[in-house]
Residue, then its C-alpha position, 0 to 999 in steps of 0.5 A: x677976845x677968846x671965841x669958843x669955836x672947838x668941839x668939845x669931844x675927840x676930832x683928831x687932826x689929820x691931813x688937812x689941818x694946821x701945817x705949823x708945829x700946832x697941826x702936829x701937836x693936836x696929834x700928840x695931845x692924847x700922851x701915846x707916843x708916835x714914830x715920826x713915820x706915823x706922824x708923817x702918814x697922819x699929816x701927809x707932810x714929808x719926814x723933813x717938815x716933820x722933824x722941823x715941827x718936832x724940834x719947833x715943839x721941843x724947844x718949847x718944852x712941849x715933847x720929846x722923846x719916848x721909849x723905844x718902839x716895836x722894831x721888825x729888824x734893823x733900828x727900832x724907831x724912835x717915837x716922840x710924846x707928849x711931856x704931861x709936866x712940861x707945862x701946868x694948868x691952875x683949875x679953880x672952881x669959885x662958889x658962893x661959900x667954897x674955893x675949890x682948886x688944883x694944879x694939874x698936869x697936860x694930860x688933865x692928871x690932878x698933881x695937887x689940890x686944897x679947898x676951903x670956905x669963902x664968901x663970895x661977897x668978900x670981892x674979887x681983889x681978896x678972893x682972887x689974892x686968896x686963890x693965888x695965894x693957895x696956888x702958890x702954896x700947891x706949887x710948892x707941894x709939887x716943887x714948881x713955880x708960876x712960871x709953869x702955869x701957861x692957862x688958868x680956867x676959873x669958874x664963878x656962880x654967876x653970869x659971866x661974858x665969855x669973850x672978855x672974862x667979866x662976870x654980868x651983873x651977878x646977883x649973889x657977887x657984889x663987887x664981881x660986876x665987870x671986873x676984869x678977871x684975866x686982866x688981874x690974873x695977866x698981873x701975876x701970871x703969864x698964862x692964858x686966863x679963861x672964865x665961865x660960870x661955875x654950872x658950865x665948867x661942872x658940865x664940862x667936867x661931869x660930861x668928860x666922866x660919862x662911862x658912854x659918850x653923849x653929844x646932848x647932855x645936861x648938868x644941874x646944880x641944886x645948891x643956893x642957887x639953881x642952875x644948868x650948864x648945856x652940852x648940846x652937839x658935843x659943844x658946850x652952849x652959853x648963849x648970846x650973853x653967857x647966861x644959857x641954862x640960868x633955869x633958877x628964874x624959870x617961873x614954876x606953878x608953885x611959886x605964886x606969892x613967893x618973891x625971888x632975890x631977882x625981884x621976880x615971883x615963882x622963880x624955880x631958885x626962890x622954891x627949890x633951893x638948897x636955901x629955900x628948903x632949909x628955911x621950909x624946915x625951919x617953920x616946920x620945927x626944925x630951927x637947927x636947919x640953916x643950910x641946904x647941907x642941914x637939909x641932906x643930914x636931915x634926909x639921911x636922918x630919916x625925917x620924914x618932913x625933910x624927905x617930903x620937902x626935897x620931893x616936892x622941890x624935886x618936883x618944882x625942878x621937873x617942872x623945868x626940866x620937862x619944858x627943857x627937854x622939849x627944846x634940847x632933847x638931851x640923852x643924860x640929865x645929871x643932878x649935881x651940887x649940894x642938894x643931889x646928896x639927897x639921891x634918890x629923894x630929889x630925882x625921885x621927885x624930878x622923874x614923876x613929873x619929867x616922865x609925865x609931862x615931857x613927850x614919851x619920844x624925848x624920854x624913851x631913853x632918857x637917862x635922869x641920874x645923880x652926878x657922878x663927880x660930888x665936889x670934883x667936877x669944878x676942877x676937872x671941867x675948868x682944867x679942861x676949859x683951860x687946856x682945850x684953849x691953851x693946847x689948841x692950834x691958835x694956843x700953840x701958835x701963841x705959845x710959839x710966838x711969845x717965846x720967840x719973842x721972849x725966849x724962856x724955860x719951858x719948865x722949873 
């Protein structure tokens, strides 16, 4: 069972911490060469343990040496590093109609990346055989294998059971109900496999491209469905059975009468969604609008009916919002998914009523913003998902463990 323990921003391990090869690792993640002095300083261990660390994480593949450091006479001390290509991680980022995927390096670096329509309610064997076979395809790109694949992160729209990687009764993913999905990627890859739902993972990659830290923040996506992923304490939050932050079933004033896919009435999802606006249109006379896509070119467009529209669900998501900054007080709030293509439209709608309701104090400095990352946040928070764990002590040890066990390659 994989537990999520680890902050999310920077702690660097120093004196005190794991004493094996993953203690002086942690030191080296950040890609700056060290000398083996500073590494000794850092750690307190002797210059001895050092090195047996050092050859310990060489024979993985993992460092190795780096250019040569400043010299103040005599030898110039030899510094050691991080190897970024050494090993690979697949980033996948599942929706309702997109797969989005890239092959990235361990410095988080994008080295190849595709993206294509799906229907998530063809069912995990064909979807999960697809995306394997694009990864395959990206490899070849970059003239690499599988074998260079230590973790896989992968998101899903729908509640997913972090501890074991199985979606929870997804509403829009027939077929995906418990279906174990690291245990189908363990059939075709040697690589830790991490799961979550797809609004945590875009949190996560949204989070990492703040230009100021922030400990509480809040990402929204507005596209079919409606969702937030939560970041609060610089960690990020999923509840008891993964599904914190689902605030698309949160019921809104505006939604009497209206009924919800989950059976219920007034569901933020059910009157502000990508979907929902779309059809809104159609019944004002705009037939040709079938998606929330059609909606943002309809804005762009300047129709004034289409602009209204997206205000008022603007308005419907503050509703929720201000509600949830009573609870978590976040410094960002950032709007992402199909329908923040609107700008200021939709954020426009989300202020007036998020700035009336919610206490004066919670948004002194609350910064409400369009997401940065329009389709590549996915990607970036599942790469990072996956290295946070593949690259953890525990994940080092395991990596140790397993090629003492079966020695192989560390790289093609």
């Amino acid at each position: 069972m994989i537990m999520e323990t680890d902050h999310l921003l920077p702690n660097p391990l120093g004196a005190g911490g794991p004493s094996g090869p993953s203690g002086v690792f942690q030191l080296l993640r950040d890609g700056t060469p060290k000398t083996r002095t500073e590494l000794a300083d850092r750690t307190g261990m002797a210059r001895s343990t050092i090195n047996d660390r050092l050859a310990a994480l060489t024979e993985l593949g993992l460092v190795g040496s780096a250019t040569d450091g400043a010299s103040t006479g005599g030898r110039p001390p030899r510094r050691v590093a991080l190897l970024p290509e050494a090993r690979l991680v697949l980033a996948v980022d599942l929706g309702a109609s997109h797969l989005r995927l890239a092959v990235c390096d361990l410095l988080n670096r994008q080295l190849a990346a595709a993206e294509e329509p799906v229907d998530i309610a063809a069912g995990p064997e064909q979807l999960l055989g697809r995306v394997l076979e694009r990864a395959d395809e990206l490899l070849t790109r970059i003239g690499r294998e599988r074998r260079a694949i230590m973790a896989v992160g992968i998101g899903l729209p729908g509640p997913v059971h972090f501890g074991t990687g199985r979606p929870s009764r997804p509403p829009i993913m027939p077929g995906w109900d418990g279906f174990d999905v690291p245990g189908w990627f363990r059939q075709h890859l040697s690589a830790l496999v991490l799961v979550d739902n797809d609004v945590n993972i875009m949190a996560l990659g949204e989070h990492s491209q703040l230009s100021r830290s922030a400990e509480h923040f809040l990402f929204v996506k507005v596209a079919t469905g409606i969702g937030a992923g939560i970041i609060s304490g610089g960690r990020l939050q999923r509840g008891a059975q993964g599904i914190a932050g689902d605030i698309g079933h949160v019921r809104v004033s505006s939604g009497d009468g209206i009924f919800c896919r989950c059976g219920n009435e007034g569901c933020l999802e059910a009157v502000a969604s990508g979907s929902r606006i779309a059809a809104i249109l159609r019944e004002a006379g705009h037939p040709e609008i079938s998606t929330g896509g059609d909606v943002v070119r309809l804005v762009d467009a300047g129709d004034l009916e289409a602009m209204g529209a997206v205000r008022q669900a603007g308005r419907d998501l503050g509703e929720v919002l201000a509600a949830s900054i009573s609870f978590l007080n976040p410094e960002v709030i950032a709007v992402g998914g199909r329908m923040a293509a609107a700008g200021e439209h939709l954020l426009a709608g989300v202020r007036e009523v998020v700035f009336q309701r919610a206490m004066p104090l919670a948004t002194q400095q609350l910064d409400i913003r369009q997401a940065v990352e329009h389709h590549g946040a996915g990607t970036r928070g599942a790469s990072i998902l996956a290295l946070h764990h593949a690259l953890s002590p525990a994940g080092v040890d395991a990596l140790a463990a397993a090629a003492a066990a079966s020695p192989a390659p560390a790289a093609d």
